[in-house]
N, C-alpha and C positions, 0 to 999 in steps of 0.2 A: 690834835688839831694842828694843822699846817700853818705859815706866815699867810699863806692864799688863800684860805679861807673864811668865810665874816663869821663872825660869833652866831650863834644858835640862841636865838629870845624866844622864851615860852613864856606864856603867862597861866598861871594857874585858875581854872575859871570853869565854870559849869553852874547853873542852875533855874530853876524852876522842871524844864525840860527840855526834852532832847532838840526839839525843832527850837526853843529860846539859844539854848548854848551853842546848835549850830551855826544860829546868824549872826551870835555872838564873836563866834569862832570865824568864821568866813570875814568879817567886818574888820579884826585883827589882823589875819593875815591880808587882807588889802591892802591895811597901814604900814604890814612890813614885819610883821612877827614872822618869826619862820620857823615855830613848829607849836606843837602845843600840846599842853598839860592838864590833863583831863581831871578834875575835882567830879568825886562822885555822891551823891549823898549817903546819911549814914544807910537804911535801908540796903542798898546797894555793894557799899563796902560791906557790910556782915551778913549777906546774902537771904534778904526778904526780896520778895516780888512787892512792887509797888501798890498791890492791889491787898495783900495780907494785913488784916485786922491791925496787928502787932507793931504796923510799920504808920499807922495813921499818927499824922500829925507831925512824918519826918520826911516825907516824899519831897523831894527837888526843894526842900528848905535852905541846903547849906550844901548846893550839890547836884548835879542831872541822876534824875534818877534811871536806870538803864535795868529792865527787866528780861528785856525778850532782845531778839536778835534785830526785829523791829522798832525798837528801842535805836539799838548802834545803829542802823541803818540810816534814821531822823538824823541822829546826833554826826554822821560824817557825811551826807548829801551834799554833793557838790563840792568832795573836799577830796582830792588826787589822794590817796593813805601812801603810795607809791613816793609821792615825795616831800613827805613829810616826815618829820621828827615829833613821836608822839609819844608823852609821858604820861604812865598812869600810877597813881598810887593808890595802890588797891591792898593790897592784904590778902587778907583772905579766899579773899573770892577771882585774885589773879589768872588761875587757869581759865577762869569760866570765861572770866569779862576778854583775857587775851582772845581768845578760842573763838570769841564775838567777833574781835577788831579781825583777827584772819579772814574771817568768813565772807566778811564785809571788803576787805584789799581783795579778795578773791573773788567775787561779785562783780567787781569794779574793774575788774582783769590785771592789777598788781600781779605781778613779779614777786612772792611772797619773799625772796631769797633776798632782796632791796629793801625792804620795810625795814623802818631803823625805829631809836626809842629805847626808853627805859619802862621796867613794869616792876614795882616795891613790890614784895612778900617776906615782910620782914614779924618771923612768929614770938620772936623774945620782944619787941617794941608792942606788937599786940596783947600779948601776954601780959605785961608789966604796966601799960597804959592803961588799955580798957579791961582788962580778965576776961580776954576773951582766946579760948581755945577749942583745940578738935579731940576730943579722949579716943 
């Protein structure tokens, strides 16, 4: 980071669902956040569709739940991905949910080469926290 550039505020935030988190998310950047950090629920992070038996009773609890590509599309409507700084912590399921945000910058007519952000897939902290792995 440069002397001329203002610091980067994310707030870490997602939940119920996509269209909640996006107006959550839009309502923030009004105020002056400038970028953000997408909380996913668990379902999401360890890759159930929100519709899966298995996942009842954790859908958009502690998190936007993000199944389909329709899903990311609710959760960034209205939201330039082109100029933004988006943080995800995802895990496991980072290819997938990245592979979403692209599709959706690319939808939007972003410049996918500009899309800035961080995306966690960190398998020793999954492994060690929740025992959760790919054999």
């Amino acid at each position: 980071m440069t002397k001329d550039k203002p610091w980067l505020f994310r707030t870490y935030a997602g939940h119920s669902t996509a269209q909640a988190s996006n107006e959550l998310y839009r309502t923030n950047l009004s105020k002056g956040q400038t970028g953000l950090s997408v909380a996913f629920d668990l379902p999401t992070q360890t890759g159930y569709d929100s519709d899966d038996p298995r996942a009842a009773g954790e859908v958009g609890k502690v998190g936007v739940p993000v199944s389909h590509l329709g899903d990311m599309r609710a959760l960034f409507d209205q939201i330039p991905l082109e100029q933004m700084n988006t943080s995800m912590t995802i895990n496991a399921t980072a290819p997938w949910l990245l592979s979403l945000y692209i599709a959706v910058a690319e939808e939007q007519g972003a410049d996918i080469s500009k899309l800035q952000g961080t995306v966690q897939n960190d398998l020793i902290k999954e492994y060690l926290s929740r025992g959760t792995y790919v054999c």
